[in-house]
C-alpha positions as semicolon CSV with decimal commas, in nm:
position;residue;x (nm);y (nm);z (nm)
1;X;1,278;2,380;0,020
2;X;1,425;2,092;0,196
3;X;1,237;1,754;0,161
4;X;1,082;1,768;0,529
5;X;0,963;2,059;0,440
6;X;0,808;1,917;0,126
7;X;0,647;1,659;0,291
8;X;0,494;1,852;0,567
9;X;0,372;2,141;0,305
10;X;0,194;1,879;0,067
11;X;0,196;1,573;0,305
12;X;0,349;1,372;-0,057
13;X;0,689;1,218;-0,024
14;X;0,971;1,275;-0,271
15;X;1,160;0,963;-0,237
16;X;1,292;0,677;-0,003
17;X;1,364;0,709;0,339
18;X;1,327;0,545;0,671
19;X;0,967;0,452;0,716
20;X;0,923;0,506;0,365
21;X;1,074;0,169;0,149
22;X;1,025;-0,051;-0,104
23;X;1,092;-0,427;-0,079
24;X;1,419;-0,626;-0,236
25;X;1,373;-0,658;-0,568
26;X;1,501;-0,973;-0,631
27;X;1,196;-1,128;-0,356
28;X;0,952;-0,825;-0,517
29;X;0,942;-1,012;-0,862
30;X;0,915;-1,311;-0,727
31;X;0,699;-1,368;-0,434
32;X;0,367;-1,498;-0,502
33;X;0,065;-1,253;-0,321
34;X;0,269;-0,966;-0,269
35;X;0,509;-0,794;-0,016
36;X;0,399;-0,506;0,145
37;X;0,510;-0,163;0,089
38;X;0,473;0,101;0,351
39;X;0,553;0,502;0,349
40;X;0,504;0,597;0,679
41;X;0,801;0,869;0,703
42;X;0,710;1,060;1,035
43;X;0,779;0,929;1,383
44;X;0,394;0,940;1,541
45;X;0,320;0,728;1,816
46;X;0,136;0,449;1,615
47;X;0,193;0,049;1,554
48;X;-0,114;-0,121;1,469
49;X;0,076;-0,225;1,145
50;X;0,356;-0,444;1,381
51;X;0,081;-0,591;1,632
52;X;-0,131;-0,713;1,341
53;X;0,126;-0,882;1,161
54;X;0,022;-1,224;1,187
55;X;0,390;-1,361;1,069
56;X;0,610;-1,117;1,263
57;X;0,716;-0,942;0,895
58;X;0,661;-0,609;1,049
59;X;0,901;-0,611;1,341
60;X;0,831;-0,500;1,683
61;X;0,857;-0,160;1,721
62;X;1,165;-0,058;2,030
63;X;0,947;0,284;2,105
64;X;0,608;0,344;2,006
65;X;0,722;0,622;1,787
66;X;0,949;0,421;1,577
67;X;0,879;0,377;1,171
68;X;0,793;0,041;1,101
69;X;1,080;-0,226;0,966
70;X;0,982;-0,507;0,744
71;X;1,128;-0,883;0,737
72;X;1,087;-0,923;0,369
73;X;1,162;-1,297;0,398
74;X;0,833;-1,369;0,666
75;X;0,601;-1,130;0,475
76;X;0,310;-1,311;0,285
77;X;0,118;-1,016;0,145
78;X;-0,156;-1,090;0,330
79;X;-0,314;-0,712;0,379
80;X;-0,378;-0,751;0,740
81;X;-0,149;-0,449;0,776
82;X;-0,319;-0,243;0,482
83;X;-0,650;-0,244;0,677
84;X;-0,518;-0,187;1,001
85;X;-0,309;0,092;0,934
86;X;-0,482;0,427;1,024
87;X;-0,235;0,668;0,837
88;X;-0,328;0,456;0,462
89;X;-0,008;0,423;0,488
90;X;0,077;0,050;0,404
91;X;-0,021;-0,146;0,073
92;X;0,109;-0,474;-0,093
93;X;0,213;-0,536;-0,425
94;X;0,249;-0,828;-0,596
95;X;0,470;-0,820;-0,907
96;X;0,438;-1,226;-0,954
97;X;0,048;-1,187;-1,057
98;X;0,051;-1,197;-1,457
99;X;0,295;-1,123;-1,716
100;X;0,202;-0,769;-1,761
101;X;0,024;-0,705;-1,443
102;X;0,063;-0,630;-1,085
103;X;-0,202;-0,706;-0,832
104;X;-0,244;-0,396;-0,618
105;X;-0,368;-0,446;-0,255
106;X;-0,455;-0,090;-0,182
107;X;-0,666;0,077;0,138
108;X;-1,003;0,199;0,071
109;X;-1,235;0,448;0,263
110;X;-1,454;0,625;0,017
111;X;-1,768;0,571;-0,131
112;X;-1,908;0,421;-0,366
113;X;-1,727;0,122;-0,287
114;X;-1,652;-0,045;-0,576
115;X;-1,732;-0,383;-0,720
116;X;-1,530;-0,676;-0,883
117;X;-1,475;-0,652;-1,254
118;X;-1,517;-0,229;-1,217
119;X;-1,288;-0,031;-1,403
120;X;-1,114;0,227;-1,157
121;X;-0,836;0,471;-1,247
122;X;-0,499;0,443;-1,043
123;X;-0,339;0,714;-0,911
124;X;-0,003;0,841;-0,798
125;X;0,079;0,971;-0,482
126;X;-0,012;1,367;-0,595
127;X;-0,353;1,243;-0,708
128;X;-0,224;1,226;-1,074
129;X;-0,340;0,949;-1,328
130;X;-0,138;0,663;-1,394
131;X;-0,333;0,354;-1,549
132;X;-0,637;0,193;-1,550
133;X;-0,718;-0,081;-1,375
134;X;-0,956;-0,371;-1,284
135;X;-1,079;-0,449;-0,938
136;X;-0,975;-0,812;-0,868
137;X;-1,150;-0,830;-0,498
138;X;-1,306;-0,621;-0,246
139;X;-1,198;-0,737;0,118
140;X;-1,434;-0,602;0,372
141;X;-1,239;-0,499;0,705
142;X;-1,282;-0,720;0,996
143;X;-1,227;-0,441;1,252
144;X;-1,208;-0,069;1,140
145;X;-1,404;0,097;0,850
146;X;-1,121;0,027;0,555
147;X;-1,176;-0,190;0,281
148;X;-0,869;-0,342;0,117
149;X;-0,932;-0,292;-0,278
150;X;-0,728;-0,556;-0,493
151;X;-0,680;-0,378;-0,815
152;X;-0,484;-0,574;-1,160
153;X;-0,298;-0,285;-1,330
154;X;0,029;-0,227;-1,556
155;X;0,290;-0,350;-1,346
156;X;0,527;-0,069;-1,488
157;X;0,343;0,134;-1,200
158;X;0,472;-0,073;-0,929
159;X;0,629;0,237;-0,728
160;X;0,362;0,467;-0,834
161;X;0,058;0,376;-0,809
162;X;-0,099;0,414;-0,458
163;X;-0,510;0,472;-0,442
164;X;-0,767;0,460;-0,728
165;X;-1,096;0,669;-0,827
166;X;-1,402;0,487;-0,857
167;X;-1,777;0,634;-1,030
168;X;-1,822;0,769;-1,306
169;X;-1,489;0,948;-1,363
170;X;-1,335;0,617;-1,427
C-alpha cells in the first residue's frame, strides 16, 4: 500500500512531507513559547491558518489549495493558528519550557474540558498512549468552538504526541 493510500485509508500520516513538517531543530530547542508544527498533507481549499497569522510565519498561500509554509524565524508560538485551524491540524511545541519537559499547545474540541493542574494522557497520532501529562492552561477560543489545551509532558514525545484524553481514563 503506497503512503497516499495509507493516509486516505486511516486518515494517520506515516512520515514527513509537504504540508506535513517539523520545525529546524536548531530554532526547535531553542525558541522560547514554541514553534508551530502543522500536518496538513492534502491540498483542500483551506487557509485560515495563513490569514490568522498575526506575524506573517505562515506564508501566504499562491492558490487556496496550497499546504501551508512556515517562516520559522517570524513564528512566536502564539496558537492563533492552532485554534483557527478547522482540520486540528496545527499545534505548537515548545522544547525550551523545562529541562525535561515540553509545553504542548494542542487543539481541543471534546468534552469535559479540562482544567489546570488535571492529569490527561497524551496520545500519538493512531490514538495510542504516550505519556502523561499536566494541563498548564486552558485558552478559550476567541472565534470558533476550539479550545487550545497547553499540556507539560516528557519532551522525548516532541514528534509524537498530538491530542490528549481527559475524565476518568486519565
Amino acid at each position: 500500500m503506497s503512503e497516499r493510500e495509507a493516509l486516505f485509508n486511516s486518515g494517520v500520516l506515516t512520515s514527513e512531507r509537504p504540508g506535513a513538517i517539523r520545525p529546524p531543530r536548531d530554532l526547535w530547542d531553542k525558541k522560547k513559547a514554541g514553534l508551530v508544527v502543522v500536518e496538513c498533507p492534502q491540498r483542500i481549499p483551506c487557509n485560515p491558518c495563513a490569514t490568522s497569522c498575526p506575524v506573517g510565519a505562515i506564508l501566504p498561500f499562491e492558490d487556496i489549495n496550497d499546504t501551508p509554509r512556515i517562516d520559522y524565524q517570524k513564528c512566536t508560538g502564539c496558537g492563533i493558528c492552532v485554534a483557527v485551524c478547522p482540520g486540528l491540524a496545527c499545534f505548537v511545541v515548545d522544547l525550551a519550557y523545562s529541562e525535561d519537559r515540553a509545553l504542548y499547545k494542542l487543539p481541543y474540541e471534546m468534552l469535559p474540558l479540562p482544567s489546570k493542574g488535571d492529569t490527561v494522557i497524551c496520545l500519538g497520532r493512531q490514538g495510542e498512549e504516550l505519556a502523561r501529562g499536566t494541563v498548564e492552561a486552558v485558552i478559550e477560543p476567541k472565534r470558533d468552538r476550539t479550545y487550545v489545551i497547553h499540556v507539560s509532558a516528557p519532551k522525548e514525545f516532541a514528534n509524537d504526541i498530538r491530542a490528549i484524553r481527559t475524565g476518568d481514563r486519565a
